[in-house]
N, C-alpha and C positions, 0 to 999 in steps of 0.2 A: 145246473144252477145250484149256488150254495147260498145262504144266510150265514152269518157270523154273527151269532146273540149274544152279547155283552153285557152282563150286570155289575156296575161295580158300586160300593157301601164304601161311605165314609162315614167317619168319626162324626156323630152329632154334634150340628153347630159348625160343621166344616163345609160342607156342601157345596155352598156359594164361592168359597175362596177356592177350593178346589177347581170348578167349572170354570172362574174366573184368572187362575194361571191354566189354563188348558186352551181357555178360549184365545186367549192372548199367546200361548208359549207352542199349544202341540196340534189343533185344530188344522190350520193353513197347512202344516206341513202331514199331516196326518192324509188330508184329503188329496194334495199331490201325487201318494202315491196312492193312495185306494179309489183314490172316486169320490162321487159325493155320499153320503151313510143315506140307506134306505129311511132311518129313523133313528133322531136323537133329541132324548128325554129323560128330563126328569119325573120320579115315580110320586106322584100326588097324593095313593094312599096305600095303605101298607107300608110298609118301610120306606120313610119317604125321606132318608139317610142315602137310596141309589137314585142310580140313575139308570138310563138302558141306553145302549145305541146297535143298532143292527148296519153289515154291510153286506153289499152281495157283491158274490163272483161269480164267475162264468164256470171253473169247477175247481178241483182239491188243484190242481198244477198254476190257474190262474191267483188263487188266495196263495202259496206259496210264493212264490216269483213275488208279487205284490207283498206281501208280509216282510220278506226277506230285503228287501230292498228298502221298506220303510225301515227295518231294523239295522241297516248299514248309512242311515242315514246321520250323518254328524250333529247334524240340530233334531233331530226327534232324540238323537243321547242324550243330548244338552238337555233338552227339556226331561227325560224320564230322570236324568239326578237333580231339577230343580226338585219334579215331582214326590219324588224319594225322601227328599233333604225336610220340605212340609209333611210327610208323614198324613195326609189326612186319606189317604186309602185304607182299607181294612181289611176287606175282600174283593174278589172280581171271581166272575162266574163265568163263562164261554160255553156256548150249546154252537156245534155245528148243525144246521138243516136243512134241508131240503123241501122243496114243494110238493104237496100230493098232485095227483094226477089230474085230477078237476080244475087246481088251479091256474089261473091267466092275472100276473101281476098288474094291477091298475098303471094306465100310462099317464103320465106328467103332462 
C-alpha cells in the first residue's frame, strides 16, 4: 500500500481560482484514472496559500500504470496547459508513504 502526499502553494490571492479551474477542468478526470483521493484539502493554518490531497495505491506498479495513463490522457493535457497558462501554482511537494505496521485504514 502507498500514499501519494501532495502539497501544492499558490500565489496569494489565487487559491480559490485555482481549485476553481481544477474543480471544473481536472478533478473528473483526475479521479477516473486514480480513484477517489483518500483526502483533499485545503490548509486552514500555516500556509494557508496550499492545499493537500492524498491518494492511495495498491503499490509502486499500481501508482505507475495509474499515473501513466492519467498522463496520456488528452483532457488532463488540456487541462495541465489551461493550468500552466493561469500561473497560480508556485510549488508542489510529493512524499511517497507507506503505513506502519499497527496501522488498519478506517473503512467508508
Amino acid at each position: 500500500m502507498i500514499y501519494d502526499h501532495r502539497t501544492y502553494t499558490c500565489r496569494p490571492g489565487t487559491i480559490r481560482k485555482h481549485l476553481a479551474l481544477y474543480g471544473e477542468h481536472g478533478y473528473d478526470i483526475q479521479r477516473r484514472h486514480l480513484g477517489d483521493p483518500v483526502v483533499y484539502a485545503a490548509v486552514e493554518t500555516g500556509d494557508v496559500n496550499s492545499y493537500v490531497h492524498i491518494w492511495y495505491y495498491a503499490d509502486a506498479a499500481d501508482r505507475a500504470a495509474k499515473r501513466a495513463a492519467l498522463a496520456s490522457d488528452p483532457e488532463w493535457q488540456a487541462y495541465l496547459v489551461k493550468s500552466a497558462e493561469a500561473a497560480y501554482l508556485v510549488s508542489q511537494v510529493n512524499q511517497l508513504m507507506t503505513p506502519v505496521p499497527f496501522f488498519t485504514p478506517a473503512q467508508s
